[in-house]
C-alpha positions as CSV (number, residue, x, y, z in Angstrom):
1,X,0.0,0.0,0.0
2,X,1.2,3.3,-1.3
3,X,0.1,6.9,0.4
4,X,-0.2,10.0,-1.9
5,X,-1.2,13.5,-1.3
6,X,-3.2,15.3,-4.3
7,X,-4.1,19.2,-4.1
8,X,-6.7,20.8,-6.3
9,X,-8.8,24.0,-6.0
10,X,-11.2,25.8,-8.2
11,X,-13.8,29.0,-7.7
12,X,-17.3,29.6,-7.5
13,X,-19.0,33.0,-8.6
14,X,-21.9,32.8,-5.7
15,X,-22.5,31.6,-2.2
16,X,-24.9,29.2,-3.9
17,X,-25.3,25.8,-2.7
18,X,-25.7,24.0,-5.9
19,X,-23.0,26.0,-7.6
20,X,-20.8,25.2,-4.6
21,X,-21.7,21.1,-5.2
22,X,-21.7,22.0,-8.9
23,X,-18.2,22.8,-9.0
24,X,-16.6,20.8,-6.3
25,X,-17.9,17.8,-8.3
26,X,-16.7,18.8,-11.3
27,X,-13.2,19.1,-9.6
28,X,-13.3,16.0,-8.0
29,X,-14.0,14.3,-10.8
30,X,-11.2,15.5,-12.4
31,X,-9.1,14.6,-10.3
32,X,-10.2,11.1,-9.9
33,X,-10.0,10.8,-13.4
34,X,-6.4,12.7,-14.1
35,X,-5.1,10.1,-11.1
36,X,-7.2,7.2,-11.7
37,X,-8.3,6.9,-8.5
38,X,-11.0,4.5,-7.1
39,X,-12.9,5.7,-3.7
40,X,-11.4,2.5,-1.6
41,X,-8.0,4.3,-2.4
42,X,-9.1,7.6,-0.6
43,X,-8.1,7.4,3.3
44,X,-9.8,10.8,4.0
45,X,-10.3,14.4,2.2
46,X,-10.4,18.0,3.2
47,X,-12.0,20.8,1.8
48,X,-11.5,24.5,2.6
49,X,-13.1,27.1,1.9
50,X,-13.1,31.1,2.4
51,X,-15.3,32.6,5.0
52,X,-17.8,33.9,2.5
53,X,-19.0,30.6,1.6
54,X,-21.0,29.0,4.0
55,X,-24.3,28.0,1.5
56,X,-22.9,24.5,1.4
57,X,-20.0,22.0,2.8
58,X,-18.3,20.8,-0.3
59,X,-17.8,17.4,1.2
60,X,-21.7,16.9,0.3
61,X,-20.0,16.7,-3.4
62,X,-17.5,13.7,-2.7
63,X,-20.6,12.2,-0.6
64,X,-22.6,12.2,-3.8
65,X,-19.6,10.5,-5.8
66,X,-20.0,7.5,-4.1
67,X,-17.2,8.5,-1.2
68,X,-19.3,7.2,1.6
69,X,-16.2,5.5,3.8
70,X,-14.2,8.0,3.4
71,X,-12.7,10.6,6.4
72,X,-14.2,14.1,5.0
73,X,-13.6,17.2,6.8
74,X,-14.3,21.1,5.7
75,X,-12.5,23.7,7.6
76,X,-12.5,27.4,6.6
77,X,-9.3,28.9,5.3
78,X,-7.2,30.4,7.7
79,X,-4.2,33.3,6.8
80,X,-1.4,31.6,4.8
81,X,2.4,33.3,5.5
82,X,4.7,33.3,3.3
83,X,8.0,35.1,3.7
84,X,11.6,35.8,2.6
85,X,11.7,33.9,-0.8
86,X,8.5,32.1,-0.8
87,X,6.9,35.3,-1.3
88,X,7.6,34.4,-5.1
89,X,6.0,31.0,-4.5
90,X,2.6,33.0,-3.9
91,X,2.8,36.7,-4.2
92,X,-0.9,37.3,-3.0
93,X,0.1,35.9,0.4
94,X,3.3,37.6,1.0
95,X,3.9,39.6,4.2
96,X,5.0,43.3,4.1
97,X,8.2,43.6,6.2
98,X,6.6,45.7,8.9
99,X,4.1,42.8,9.7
């Protein structure tokens, strides 16, 4: 048994609850088909999300895939740091030198 980490993320226009499902499906399936993945291979998933959007846990999407035994969790995104050279990894998230 191998263990593997896969990242995705995608946008939604609206707080709407089926656009939230809408598009949380169609990146999930994606990325089950990019990594041929089967659900029995998925231990657990997390899904964040920013504070405006709160019409619907995308989790509900991976439920309606067929992921029923597997570990889902949503959390709301938090404030990333990045600092001294990684502010060229993500420049949105860079901190001024002042703090």
């Amino acid at each position: 048994m191998y263990c593997r980490g896969i990242r995705g993320a995608t946008t939604v226009e609206h707080n709407d609850r089926e656009e939230i499902l809408a598009t949380t499906a169609e990146l999930l399936q994606l990325m089950i088909s990019q990594n041929e993945l089967l659900a029995e291979d998925v231990a657990s998933a997390i899904f964040t999300v920013t504070a405006d959007l709160d019409a619907e846990f995308p989790a509900l999407a991976a439920r309606r895939l067929g992921w029923t035994e597997v570990a889902l969790m949503c959390a709301q995104e938090i404030q990333h740091v990045y600092i001294r050279g990684a502010v060229n990894l993500r420049p949105a998230f860079a901190m001024s030198q002042d703090g």
